[in-house]
C-alpha positions in Angstrom: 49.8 -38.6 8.0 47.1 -37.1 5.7 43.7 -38.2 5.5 42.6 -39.4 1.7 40.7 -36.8 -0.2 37.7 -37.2 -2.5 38.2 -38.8 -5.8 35.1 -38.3 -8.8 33.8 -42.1 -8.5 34.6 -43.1 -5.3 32.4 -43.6 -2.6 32.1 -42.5 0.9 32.7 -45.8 2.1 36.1 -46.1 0.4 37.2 -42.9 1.8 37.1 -44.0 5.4 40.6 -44.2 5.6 44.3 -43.2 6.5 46.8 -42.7 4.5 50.6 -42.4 5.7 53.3 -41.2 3.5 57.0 -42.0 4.6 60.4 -42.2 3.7 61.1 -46.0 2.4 63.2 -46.4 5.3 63.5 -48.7 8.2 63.5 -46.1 10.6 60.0 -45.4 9.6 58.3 -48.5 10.5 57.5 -48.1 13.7 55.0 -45.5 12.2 53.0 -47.9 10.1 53.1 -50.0 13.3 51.3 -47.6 15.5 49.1 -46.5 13.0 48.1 -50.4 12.2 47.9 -51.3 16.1 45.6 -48.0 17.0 43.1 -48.9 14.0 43.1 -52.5 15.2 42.1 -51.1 18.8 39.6 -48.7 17.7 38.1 -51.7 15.5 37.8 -53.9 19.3 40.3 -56.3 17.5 41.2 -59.1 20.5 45.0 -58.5 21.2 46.4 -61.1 19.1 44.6 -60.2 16.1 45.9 -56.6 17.1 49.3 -57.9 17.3 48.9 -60.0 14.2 48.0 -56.9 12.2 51.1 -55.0 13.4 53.3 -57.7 12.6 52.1 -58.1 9.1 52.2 -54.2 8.3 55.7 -54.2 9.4 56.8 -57.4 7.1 54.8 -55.9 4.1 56.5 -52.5 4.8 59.6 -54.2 5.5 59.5 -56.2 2.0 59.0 -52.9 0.2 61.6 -51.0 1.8 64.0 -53.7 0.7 62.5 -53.2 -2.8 63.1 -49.4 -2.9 64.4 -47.5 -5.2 66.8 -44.2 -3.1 64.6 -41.5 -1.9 61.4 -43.5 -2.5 57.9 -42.9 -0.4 56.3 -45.5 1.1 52.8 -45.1 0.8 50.7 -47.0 3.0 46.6 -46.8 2.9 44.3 -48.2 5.7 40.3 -48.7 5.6 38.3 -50.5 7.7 35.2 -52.0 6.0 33.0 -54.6 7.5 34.9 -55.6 10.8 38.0 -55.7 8.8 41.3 -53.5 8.3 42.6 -53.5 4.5 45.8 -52.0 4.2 47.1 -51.3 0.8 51.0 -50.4 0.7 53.5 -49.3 -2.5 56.5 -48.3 -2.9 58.7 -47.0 -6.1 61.6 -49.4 -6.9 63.5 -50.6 -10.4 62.3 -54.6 -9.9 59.7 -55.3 -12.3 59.0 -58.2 -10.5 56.5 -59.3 -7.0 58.2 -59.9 -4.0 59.3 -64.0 -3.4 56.1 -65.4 -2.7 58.2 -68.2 -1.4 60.1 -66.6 1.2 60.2 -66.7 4.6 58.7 -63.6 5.2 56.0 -63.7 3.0 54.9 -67.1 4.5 54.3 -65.5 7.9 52.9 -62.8 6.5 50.6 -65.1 4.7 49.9 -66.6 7.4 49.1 -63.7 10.0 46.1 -62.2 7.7 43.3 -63.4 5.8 44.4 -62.4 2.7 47.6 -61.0 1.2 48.4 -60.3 -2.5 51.3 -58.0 -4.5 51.7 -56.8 -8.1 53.7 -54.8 -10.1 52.7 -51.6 -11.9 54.2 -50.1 -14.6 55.4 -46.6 -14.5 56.8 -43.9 -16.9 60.7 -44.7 -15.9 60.0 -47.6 -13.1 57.6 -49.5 -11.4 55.4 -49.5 -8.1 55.5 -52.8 -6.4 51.8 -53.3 -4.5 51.1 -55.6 -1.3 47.5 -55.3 -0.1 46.3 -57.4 2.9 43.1 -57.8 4.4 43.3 -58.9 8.4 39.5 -59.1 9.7 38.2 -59.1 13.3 37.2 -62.7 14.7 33.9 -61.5 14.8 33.8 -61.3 11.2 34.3 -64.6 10.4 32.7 -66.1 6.6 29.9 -68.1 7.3 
């Protein structure tokens, strides 16, 4: 686990955060589990929010791993801004396409966070596959 370094152009506020570095391997995910239930606590998330959180971390980790090229890192990035926990996960792989937005597992994921979104970047010999969610505290409600 490394804590993110300063960037030039970044602020502070966006360097409030953790960043874990893993093999892309199932093993692994109980990791990204811990670390997404401890910043939940420390954030006075209730316990189903805390849980919610966990469970969503593993099923976006989960979907990259099975996305994966051999020997790729799974990179997974947590902030908390504004009562909320933002993690921001990637992974190498050969599929120059999102995950199936129409799965299973991406409908509970959708539906244990406030927001959820993946992408595909292009790289020199593959791609990075992105899935970002956002899972805020229910103090922190939109009014």
């Amino acid at each position: 686990m490394s804590h993110t370094e300063p960037q030039s152009g970044e602020s502070e506020s966006a360097l409030a955060g953790v960043e874990l570095r893993m093999a892309a391997e199932p093993t692994q995910l109980s990791i990204v589990r811990a670390v997404a239930a401890d910043i939940a606590m420390r954030q006075d998330f209730d316990l189903d929010s805390i849980e919610d959180l966990k469970l969503a971390v593993d099923e976006a980790c989960s979907t990259l791993i099975s996305l994966a090229t051999p020997g790729a890192v799974l990179i997974a990035h947590f902030v908390v801004a504004d009562g909320s926990v933002q993690v921001s996960t990637k992974v190498g792989s050969q599929r120059s396409a999102p995950p199936d937005r129409e799965s299973f597992g991406w409908r509970v994921l959708s539906a244990l966070v406030d927001s959820v979104t993946t992408w595909v970047a292009p790289q020199a010999d593959a791609y990075e596959v992105h899935i970002d969610l956002v899972k805020r505290s229910l103090g922190t409600v939109d009014a």
